[in-house]
PAGUTI-805286 format. One record per residue: x negated, y negated, z of N, C-alpha, C in turn. Coordinates in steps of 0.1 Angstrom, whole numbers, plus 5000, padded with zeros to 4 digits. Layout:
# PAGUTI-805286
XYZXYZXYZ/...
This chain:
# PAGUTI-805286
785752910841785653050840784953090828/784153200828783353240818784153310809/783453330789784553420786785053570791/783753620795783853720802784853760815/784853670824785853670830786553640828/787053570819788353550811789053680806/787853730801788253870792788654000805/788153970816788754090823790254000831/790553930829791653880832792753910822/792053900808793053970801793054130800/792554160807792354340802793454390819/793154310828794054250846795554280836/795754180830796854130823797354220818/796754290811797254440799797654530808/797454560820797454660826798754630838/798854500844799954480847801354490839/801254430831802854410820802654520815/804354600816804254690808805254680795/804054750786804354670772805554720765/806054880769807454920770808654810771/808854750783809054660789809154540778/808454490780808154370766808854400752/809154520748809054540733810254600734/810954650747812554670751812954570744/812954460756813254340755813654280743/812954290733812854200723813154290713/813254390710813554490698814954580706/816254610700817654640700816754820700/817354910711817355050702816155140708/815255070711813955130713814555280726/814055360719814455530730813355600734/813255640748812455730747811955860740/810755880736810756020728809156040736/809756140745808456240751807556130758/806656130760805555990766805555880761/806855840745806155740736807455700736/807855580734808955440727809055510714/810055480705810355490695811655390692/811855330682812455270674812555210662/813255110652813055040645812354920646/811254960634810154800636811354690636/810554600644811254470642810654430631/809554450622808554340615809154400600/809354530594810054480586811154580583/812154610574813554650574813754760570/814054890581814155060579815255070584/815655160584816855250584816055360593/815155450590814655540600813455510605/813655540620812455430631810855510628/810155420627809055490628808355340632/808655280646807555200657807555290666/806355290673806055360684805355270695/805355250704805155210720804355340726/803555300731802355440737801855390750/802555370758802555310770801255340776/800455450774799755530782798055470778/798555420762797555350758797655190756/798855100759799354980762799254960749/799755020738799755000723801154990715/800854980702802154930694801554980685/802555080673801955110661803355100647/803955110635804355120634804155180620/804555290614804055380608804555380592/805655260591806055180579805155090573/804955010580804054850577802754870577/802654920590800654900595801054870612/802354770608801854630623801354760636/800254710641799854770653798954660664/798954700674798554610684798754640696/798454520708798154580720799654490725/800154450737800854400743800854230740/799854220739799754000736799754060718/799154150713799354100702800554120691/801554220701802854180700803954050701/804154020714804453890712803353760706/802753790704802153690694802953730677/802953850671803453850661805553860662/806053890673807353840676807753720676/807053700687807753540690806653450680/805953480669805153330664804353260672/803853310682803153180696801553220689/800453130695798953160697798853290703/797053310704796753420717797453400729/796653210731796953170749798053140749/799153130741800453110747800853230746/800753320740801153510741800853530758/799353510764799053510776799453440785/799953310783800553250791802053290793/802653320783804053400787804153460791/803453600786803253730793802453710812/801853690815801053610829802453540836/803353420833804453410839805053500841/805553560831806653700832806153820849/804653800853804453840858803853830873/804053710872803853590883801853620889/801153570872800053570874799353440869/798953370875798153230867797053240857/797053170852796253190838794753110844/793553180844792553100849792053000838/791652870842791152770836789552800829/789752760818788052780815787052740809/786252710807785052620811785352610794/784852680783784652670772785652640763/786752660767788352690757788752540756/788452470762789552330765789152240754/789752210749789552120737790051960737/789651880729790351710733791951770730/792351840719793951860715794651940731/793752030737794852040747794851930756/793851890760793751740769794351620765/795051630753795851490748797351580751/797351690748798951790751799351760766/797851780773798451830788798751680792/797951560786798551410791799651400787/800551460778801751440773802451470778/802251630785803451690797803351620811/802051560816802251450825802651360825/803051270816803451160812804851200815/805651310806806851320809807551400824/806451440830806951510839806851370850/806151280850806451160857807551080852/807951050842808950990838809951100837/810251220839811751250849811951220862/810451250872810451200885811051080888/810751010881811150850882812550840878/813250850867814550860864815550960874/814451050879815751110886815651040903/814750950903814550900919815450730912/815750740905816350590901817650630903/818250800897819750800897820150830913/819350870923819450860934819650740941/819150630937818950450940820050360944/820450270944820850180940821750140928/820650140920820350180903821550270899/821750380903821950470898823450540905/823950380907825650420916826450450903/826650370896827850400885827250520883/826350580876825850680869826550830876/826050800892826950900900828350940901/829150820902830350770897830750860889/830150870876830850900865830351100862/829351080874828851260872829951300880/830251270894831451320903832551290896/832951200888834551200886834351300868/833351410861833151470856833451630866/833151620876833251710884831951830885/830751760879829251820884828851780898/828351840903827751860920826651810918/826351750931824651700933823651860934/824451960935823452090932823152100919/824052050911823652090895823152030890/822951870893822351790882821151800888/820751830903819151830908818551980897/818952030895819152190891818252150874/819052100871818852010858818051920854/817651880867817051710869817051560863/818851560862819251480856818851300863/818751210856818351110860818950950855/818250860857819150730850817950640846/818350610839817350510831817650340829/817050280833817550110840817750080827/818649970828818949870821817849780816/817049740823815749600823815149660808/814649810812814149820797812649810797/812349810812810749800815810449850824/811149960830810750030844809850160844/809750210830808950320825807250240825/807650090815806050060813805150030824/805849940835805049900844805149980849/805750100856805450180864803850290858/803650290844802750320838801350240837/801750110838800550060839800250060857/800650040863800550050877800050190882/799850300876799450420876797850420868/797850320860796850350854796750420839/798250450831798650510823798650410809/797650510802797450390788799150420782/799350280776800550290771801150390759/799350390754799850530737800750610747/800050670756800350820763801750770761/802950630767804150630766804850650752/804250620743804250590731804250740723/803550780727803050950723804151030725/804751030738805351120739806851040743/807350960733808750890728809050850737/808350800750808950690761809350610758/808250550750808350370748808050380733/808750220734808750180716807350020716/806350020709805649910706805949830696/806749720697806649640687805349580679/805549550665804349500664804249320667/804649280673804749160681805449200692/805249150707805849170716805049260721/805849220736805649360748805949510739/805449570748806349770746807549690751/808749820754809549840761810150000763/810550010770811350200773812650200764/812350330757813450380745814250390750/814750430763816150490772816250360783/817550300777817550150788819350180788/819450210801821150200810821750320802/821050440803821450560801821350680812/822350750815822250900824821250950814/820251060816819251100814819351250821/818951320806818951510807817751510805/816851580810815151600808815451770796/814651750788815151880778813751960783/813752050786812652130790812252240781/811052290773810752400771811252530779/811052670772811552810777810552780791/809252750789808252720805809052640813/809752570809809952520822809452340822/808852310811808052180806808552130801/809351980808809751830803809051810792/809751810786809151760766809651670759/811051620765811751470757813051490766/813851400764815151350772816451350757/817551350767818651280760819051250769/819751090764820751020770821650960769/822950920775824150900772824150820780/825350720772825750560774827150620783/827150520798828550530805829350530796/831250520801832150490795832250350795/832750270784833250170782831250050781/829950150776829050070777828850060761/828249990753828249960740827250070737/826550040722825450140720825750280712/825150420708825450580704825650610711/826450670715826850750726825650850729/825050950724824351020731823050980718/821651010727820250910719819151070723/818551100719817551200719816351140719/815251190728813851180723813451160706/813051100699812651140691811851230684/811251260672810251390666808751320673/808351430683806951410690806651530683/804951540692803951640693804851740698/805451730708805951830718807551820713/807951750712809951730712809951780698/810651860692811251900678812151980680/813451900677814451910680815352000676/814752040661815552180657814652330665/814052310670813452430675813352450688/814552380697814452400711815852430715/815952510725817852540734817652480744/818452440746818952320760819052450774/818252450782818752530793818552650793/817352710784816852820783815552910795/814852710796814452780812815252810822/816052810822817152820842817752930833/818152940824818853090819818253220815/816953170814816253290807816353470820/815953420833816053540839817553620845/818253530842819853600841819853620830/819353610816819653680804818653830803/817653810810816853950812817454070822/818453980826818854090835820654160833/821054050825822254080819822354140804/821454100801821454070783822254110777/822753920780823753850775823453710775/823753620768824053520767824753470760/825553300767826253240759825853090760/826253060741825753000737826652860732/826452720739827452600737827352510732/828052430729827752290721827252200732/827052160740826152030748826152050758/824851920766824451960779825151930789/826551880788827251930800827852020803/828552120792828952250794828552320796/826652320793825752390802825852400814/825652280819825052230832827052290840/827952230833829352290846828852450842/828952500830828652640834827452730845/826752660844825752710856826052710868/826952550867827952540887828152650886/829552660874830952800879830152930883/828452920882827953050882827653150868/827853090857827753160843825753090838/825153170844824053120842822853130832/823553210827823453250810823853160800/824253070803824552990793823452840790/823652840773822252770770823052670759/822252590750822752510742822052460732/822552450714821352430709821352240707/820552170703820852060704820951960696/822651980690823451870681823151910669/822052020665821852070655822352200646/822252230639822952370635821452470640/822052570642821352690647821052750636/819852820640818652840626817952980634/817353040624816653150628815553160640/814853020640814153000651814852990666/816252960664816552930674817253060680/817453170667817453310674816753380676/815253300671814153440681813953380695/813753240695814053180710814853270717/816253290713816653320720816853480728/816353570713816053670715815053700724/813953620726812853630732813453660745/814553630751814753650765815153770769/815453890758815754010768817354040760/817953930755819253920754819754030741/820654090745820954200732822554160725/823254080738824254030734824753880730/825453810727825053670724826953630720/826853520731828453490727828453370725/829553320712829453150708830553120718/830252990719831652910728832052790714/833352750708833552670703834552590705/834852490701836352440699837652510691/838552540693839552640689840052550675/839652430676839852370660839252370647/839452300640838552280623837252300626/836752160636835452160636834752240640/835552340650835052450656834152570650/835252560639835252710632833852690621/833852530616833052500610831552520618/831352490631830152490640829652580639/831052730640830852840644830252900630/830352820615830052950611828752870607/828052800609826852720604825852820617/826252860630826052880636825453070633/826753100629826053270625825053260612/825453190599824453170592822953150598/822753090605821453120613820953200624/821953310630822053390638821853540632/822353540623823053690617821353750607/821153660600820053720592818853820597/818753770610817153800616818353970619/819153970628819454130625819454140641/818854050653818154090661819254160675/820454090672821354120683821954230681/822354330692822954440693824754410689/825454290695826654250697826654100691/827154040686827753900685828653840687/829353790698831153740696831553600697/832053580695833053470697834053410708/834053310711834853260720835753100715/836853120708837253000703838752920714/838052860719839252750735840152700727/841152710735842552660735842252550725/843152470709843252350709843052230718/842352120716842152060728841752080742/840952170741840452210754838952200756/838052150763836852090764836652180770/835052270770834552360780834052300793/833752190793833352130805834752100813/835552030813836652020817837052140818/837152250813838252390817836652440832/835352410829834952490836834152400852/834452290855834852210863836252230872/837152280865838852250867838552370880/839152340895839552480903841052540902/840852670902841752700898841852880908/842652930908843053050916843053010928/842853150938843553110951842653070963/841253080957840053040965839552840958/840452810944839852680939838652710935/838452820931837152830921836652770909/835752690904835652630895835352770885/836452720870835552790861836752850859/837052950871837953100870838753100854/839352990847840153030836839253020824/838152990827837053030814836753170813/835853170827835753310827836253420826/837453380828838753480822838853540807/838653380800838953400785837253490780/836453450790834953480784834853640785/835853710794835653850791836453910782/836953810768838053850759837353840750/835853830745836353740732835953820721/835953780711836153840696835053890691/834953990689833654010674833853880665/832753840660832153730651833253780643/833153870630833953880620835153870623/835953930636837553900638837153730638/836353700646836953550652836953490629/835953530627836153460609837553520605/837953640604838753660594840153640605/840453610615841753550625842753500613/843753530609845053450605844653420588/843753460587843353430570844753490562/846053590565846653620558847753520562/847853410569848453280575848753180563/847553200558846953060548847953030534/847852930527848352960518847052960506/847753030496846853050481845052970482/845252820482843852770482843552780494/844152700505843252740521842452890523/843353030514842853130517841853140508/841653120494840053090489839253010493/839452900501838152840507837752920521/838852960527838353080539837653140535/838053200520837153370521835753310516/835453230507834353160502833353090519/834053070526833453050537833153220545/833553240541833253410551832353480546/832353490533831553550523830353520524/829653380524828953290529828153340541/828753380550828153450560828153600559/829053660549828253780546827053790539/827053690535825753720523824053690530/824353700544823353640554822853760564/823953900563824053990572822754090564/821654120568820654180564820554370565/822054410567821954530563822854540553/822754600541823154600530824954690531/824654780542825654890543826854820553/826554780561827254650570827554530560/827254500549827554390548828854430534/828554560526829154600518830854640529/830454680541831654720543832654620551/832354500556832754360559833354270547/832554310541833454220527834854340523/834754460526836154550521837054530532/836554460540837754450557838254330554/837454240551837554110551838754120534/839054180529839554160517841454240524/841254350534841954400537843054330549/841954250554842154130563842754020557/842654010550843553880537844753890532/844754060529846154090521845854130508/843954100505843954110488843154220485/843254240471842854340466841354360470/840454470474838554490471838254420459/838754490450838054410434837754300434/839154210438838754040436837753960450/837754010460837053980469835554030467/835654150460833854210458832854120445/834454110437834353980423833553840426/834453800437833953710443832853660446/832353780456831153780468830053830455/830453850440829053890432828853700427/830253690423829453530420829253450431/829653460440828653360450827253400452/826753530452825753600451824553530440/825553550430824753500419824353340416/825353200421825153130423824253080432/823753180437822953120451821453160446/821553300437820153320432819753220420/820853180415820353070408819952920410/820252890424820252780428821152700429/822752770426823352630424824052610439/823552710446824252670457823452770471/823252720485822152790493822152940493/820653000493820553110489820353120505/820853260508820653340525819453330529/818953330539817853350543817053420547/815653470543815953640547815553680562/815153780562815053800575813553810582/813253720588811953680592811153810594/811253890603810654000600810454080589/810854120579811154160563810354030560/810553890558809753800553808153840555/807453830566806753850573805653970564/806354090565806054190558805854210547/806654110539806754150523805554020522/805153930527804253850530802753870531/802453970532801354090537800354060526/800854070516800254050503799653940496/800753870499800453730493799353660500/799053680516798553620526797053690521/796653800513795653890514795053840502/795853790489795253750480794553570482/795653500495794653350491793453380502/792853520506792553480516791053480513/790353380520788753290517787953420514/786653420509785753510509784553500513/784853380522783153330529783653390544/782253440549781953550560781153450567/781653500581781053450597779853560595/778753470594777553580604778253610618/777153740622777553830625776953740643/776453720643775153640653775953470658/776553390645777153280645778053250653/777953150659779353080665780653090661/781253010666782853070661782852910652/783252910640783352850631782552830619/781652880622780452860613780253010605/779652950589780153100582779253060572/779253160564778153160548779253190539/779153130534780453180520779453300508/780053430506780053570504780253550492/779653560478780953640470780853780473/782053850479782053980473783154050472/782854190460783954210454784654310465/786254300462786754440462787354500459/786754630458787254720447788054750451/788654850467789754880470790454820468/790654680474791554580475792454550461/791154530452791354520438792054560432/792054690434792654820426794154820431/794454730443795854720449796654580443/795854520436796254410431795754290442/794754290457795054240463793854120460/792854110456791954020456791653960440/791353850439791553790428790253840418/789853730404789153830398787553830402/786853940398785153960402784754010388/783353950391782554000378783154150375/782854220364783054330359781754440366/782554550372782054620376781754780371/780854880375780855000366781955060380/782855180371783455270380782855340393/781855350396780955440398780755350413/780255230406780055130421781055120426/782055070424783155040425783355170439/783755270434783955410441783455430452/782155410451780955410460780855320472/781555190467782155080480782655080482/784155200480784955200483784755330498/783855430493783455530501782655490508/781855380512781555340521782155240529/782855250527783655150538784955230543/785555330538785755400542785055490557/783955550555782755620564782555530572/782355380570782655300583783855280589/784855270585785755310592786155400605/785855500596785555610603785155640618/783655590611782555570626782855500634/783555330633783555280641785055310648/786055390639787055420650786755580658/785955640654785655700664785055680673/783955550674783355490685784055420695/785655350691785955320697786855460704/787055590703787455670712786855740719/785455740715784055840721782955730724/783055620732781755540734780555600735/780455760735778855850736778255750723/779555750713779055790698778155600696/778255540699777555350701776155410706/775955470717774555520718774155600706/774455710702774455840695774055780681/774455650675774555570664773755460661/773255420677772455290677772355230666/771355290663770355290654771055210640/771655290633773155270626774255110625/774155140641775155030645774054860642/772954900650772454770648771854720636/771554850626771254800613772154720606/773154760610774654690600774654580606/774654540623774254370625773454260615/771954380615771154310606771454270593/772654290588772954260574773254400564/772954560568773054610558774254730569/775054660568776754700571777654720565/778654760564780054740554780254590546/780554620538780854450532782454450533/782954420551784054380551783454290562/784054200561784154060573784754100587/785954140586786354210599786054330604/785554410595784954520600783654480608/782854420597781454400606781654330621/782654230620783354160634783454270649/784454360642784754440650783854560655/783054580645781854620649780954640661/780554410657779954390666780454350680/781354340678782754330696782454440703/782754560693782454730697781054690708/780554690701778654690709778254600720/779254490719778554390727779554390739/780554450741781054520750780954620759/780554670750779454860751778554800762/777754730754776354660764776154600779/777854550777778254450786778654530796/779254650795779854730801778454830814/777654830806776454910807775654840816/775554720810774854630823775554600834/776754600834777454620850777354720857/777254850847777554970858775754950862/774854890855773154890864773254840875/774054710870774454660887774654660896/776254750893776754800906776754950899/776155030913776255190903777255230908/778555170920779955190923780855200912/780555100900781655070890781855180885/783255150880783855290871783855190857/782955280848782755170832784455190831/784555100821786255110813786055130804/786555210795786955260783786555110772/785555130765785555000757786455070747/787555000741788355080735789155000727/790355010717790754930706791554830716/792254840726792954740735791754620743/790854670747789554570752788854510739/788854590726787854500715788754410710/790354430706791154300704792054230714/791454210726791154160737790254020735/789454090734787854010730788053950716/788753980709788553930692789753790698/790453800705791753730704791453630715/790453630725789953510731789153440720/788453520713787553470703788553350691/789653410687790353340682791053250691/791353210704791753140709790253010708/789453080711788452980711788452850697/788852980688789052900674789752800673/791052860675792152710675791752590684/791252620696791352480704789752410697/789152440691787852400689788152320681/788852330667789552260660791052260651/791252220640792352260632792352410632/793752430634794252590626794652620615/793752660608793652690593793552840592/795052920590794753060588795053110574/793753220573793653330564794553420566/793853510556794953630550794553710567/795253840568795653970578796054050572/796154060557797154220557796154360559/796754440558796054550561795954650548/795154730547795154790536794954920541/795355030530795155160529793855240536/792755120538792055190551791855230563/793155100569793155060580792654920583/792554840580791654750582792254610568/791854550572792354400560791554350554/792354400542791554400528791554250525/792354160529792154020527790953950529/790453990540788953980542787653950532/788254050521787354050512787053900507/788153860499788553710492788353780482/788453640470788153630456787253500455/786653450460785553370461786153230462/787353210456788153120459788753000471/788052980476787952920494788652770493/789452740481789252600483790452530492/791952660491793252640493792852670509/792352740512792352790528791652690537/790752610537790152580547788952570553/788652700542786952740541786352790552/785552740560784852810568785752850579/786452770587787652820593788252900595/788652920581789852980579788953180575/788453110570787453260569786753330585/786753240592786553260608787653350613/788953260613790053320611790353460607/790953480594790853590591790053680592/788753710598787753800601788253840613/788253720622789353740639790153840634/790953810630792553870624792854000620/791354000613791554140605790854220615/790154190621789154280632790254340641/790954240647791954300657793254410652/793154350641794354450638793654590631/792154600628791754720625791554770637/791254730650790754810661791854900662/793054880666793854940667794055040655/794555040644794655160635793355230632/792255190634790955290631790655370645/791255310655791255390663792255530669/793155470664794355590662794355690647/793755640640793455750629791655830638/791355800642790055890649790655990659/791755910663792256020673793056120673/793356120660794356240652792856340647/791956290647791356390642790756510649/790756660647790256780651788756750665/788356680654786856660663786156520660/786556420672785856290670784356280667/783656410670782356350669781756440654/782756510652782256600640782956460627/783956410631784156250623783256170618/782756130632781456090631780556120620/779856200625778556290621779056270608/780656320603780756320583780656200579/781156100587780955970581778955910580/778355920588777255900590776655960582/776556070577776056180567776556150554/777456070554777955990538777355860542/776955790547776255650546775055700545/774055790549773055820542772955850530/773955970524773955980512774155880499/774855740507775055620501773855580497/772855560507771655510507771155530500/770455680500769855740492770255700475/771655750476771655720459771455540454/771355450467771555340460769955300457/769055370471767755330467767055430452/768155540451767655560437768355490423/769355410424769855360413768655260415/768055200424767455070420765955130418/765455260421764255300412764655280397/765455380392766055380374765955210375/766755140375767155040375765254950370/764954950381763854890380762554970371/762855070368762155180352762655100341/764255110337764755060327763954950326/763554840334763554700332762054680329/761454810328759954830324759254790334/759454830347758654830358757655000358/756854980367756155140365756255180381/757555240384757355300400756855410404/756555430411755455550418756555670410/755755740404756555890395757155970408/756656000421757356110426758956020428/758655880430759755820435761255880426/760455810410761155800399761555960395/760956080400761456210393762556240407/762356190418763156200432764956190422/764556060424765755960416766756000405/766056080394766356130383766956270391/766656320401767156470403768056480411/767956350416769856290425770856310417/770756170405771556150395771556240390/770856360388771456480377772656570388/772056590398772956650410774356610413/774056440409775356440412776556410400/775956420392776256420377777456540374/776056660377776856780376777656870388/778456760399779356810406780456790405/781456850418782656820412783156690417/782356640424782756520426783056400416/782256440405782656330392780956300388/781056250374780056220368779456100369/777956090363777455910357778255820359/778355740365778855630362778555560350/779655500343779355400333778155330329/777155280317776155210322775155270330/775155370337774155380350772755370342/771455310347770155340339769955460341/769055520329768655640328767255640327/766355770325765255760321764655880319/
């Protein structure tokens, strides 16, 4: 598929999903106000909402930060994914296939996609072995568990031979080079000796991605067989084990539809919970739960989220390593708790039949419509304890207050939690300042903040390392000229590193032109008349004498080559109705562009922040390329910054009175630019004892006095005279 058809596939895409919908999902709160969403940014930390959803334009804006974008380039900055996995999720979500295409494929996806083959044949096989012969005891010990042959097929649990060589040769008999087994943690290569298979006389869980994609196994040793009891894939390309939930594919569209989920210690609690019918339930894996593992989970729609634990020591300990990595991001509406009877296994209670039909489950699900707010299930019986048990409780509770990312919530949980104890506010507030303080000092883990808030306050830092070498405008994707140029805007914000010494005057003057392009091109993307009406304009700035921003000129030329594209279809067919080339179709086009990037080679990203004119001042650089990646990365951030200016230069055009009287003022200040610059370089070239044509030179002199004496401001510093 060409990029072009690619690109109306994604524009197919934009217009199917609706981005309302999407941004529900995943942000707590979002209300209608008149035609438009309204809520609290997810990206970084307000009290009064000012994100907006504009359904009408398939857009995102948010009037704290900047963050603005179209539908993919939201979950791309939510969930952390690429362009093509933004499109690939969004396209599932809507039961549309993602077309294959001729120029995007790279050797890295073609070594990824042999890796999900590899494993998606080696569950096939393990689960046609637990079916076998092979695979009697294994059954054995699933039925006297009391899982069904509907659940484990469900799951696609499997068995893995004893011999210890049923993976290899079934791989070379296929034709399968061994790395591929090797790659993706099937098999182990000695360095003497045969290979052999990592999983030998083990039941076998295939751990699947939120897609739905076999990515590594765990497996467990019968009763009474020697060996770890339970063995994981190892750290692959694909398996990383702190950043995946057990059972999130089979749960994810009961959590979009309930939003709810609950959340368990291992994969058979899962799997009986999905029998009893609780199909919401997921599992993280043997690890403690981390922030990643709450935007995973967030990602599904879910606004509520309930722990299942053991009702013991270990329990409480699981549970609170568990909110420490839950609580920060902020993202859930509800959080509770569910702590089982002493000695009570969730698999066992949700296996067990019980009522008057022998329903599996029924006395879980009983307890599951009881259970606690997080902070009751922490502060339960704390006035039980004695003296020291109750200062290591509160020291443990505190601990997770110090994780809760609203300041107002968390000030008033520590006064409950003190009231909940029996003890005074004072010494509990005493407390929670020195742990506070210990933690900013280092002597003990400091909270984590909250990825969104991180993200944001991030903006800056990401703007100063970012490269200063520029993609021609004409160039392929990767390939660039390294720039020095200054910026003054940027500069003056603290955001670009140091530049030669400049007069005030220039400075001002690049700043007011780039500004006027701004301008222009977000009015062109609301009034496409204005790309004809400009030509002239637009293609001189191709040629080199354009804005000196990288993403601007980017976006620019997307503008036009769109325009054109658009133009030569309607010659073709005079049936077509053109589409709006508009800020949703130019970072459309910028973001296949960027997809092209990543698969081409390494991902090496530049700065994105955005600046006071709309557009990312990171772009500029400080000439400094050596940390980033260089040409790449400057590829990069030009992508980056382009897309995210389409969108806000286009919504500040459209606030305005009159798009094309915009225009016209911005245009009428780039000439005026002109003019004064080709008279600074008549003076310029007087001073230096050149002899230029006199009308030129008295022209020159009658600018600079004009503009001398307005109210716009005087001489610049230095300026030549004559």
């Amino acid at each position: 598929m060409s990029d072009a058809s690619f690109r109306h596939f994604v524009d197919r895409l934009k217009e199917t999903v609706s981005i309302e919908d999407v941004v529900s999902a995943r942000v707590p709160g979002m209300k209608r106000a008149g035609a438009e969403w309204k809520g609290c940014c997810p990206f970084h930390d307000e009290r009064t909402a000012s994100f907006y959803v504009v359904p009408a334009k398939g857009l995102y804006h948010c009037f704290g930060c900047g963050a603005s974008g179209d539908v993919i380039g939201f979950v791309e900055a939510f969930d952390g994914v690429t362009f093509m996995e933004a499109v690939e999720e969004l396209a599932a979500s809507c039961g549309l296939e993602v077309p294959r295409r001729k120029s995007g494929a790279s050797r890295e996806d073609a070594r990824r996609e042999r890796l999900y083959d590899v494993l998606d044949r080696a569950a096939r096989l393990y689960r046609k072995k637990l079916l076998g012969p092979e695979g009697e005891a294994a059954r054995r010990y699933l039925e006297g568990r009391g899982l069904e042959t509907a659940a484990t097929e469900a799951f696609g649990l499997g068995w893995a031979p004893v011999d210890g060589r049923t993976l290899v040769q079934a791989a070379r008999a296929a034709g399968i080079e061994l790395s591929a087994l090797v790659d993706a943690g099937l098999a182990k290569k000695p360095a003497q000796g045969e290979p052999f298979d990592f999983f030998r006389g083990r039941l076998i869980v295939p751990i699947r991605d939120a897609r739905g994609r076999t990515i590594g196994f765990g497996g467990r040793v019968l009763p009474g067989t020697d060996g770890p009891k339970y063995l994981n894939t190892g750290e692959t390309e694909l398996f990383q084990k702190g950043q995946l939930v057990f059972g999130l594919d089979l749960a994810g569209e009961t959590a979009r539809h309930t939003r709810h989920l609950v959340l368990m210690e291992g994969y058979t609690d899962v799997i009986a919970a999905h029998q009893a019918g609780l199909r919401q339930a997921v599992a993280v894996l043997g690890t403690a739960t981390t922030q990643h593992h709450a935007r995973l989970l967030r990602r599904t729609g879910a606004q509520r989220l309930t722990l299942v634990f053991d009702g013991d020591a270990v329990g409480r300990a699981a549970a609170i390593k568990a909110l420490r990595g839950l609580l920060p991001r902020g993202e859930f509406e509800a959080i509770d708790a569910l702590a089982l009877p002493d000695g009570q296994d969730p698999c066992d209670m949700l296996v067990e039949r019980s009522g008057p039909g022998g329903t599996r489950g029924a006395r879980f699900l009983a307890l599951l419509e009881k259970p606690a707010d997080w902070f009751d299930f922490l502060a339960d019986g704390l006035d039980r304890r004695s003296p020291q048990a109750l200062a290591d409780a509160i020291d443990e509770v505190l601990g997770v207050l110090a994780v809760v990312p609203n300041p107002v919530e968390r000030e008033a949980r520590v006064r409950a939690l003190a009231e909940r104890a029996g003890l005074s506010p004072s010494s509990v507030e005493a407390r929670f300042a020195v742990l506070a303080k210990g933690a900013a000092q280092g002597t003990r883990p400091a909270a984590p903040p909250r990825e969104g808030a991180a993200r944001a306050e991030g903006l800056a830092a990401r703007r100063t390392s970012a490269t200063s070498a520029t993609a021609s405008p004409g160039a392929p994707s990767g390939t660039s000229a390294p720039v020095d140029r200054a910026a003054p805007a940027a500069r003056a914000r603290g955001l670009a590193g140091p530049a030669a010494p400049r007069t005030a005057a220039a400075s001002r003057d690049e700043t007011r032109e780039l500004r006027a392009w701004a301008d222009l091109v977000g009015a062109a993307l609301v009034d496409n008349g204005l790309v004809e009406m400009f030509r002239d304009r637009f293609e001189s700035a191709l040629d080199g004498r354009g804005p000196r921003h990288d993403g601007l000129l980017l976006l620019l030329e997307t503008l036009c080559a769109l325009y054109d594209e658009e133009e030569e279809v309607l010659a073709q067919r005079p049936a077509h109705v053109p589409l709006p080339v508009d800020a949703s179709r130019v970072a459309s086009a910028l973001g296949v562009a960027l997809a092209d990037l990543e698969s081409s080679g390494e991902d090496t990203r530049g700065g994105d922040g955005a600046d006071g004119d709309g557009f990312a001042g990171g772009a500029f650089g400080s000439g400094d390329a050596a940390g980033i990646g260089a040409a790449r990365a400057a590829r990069r951030a030009a992508l980056e910054s382009a897309r995210g200016a389409a969108v806000r230069l286009e919504r500040r055009a459209q606030v305005a009175d009159d798009v094309r009287a915009l225009a016209e003022g911005a245009h009428a200040l780039l000439l005026e630019l002109e003019r004064e610059r080709s008279a600074a370089e008549v003076l310029a070239a007087a001073a230096r004892g050149a002899d230029p044509e006199l009308a030129r030179l008295e022209a020159a002199n009658r600018l600079f006095r004009t503009r001398s004496s307005s109210p716009k401001g005087g001489a610049a510093d230095g300026r030549p005279t004559h």
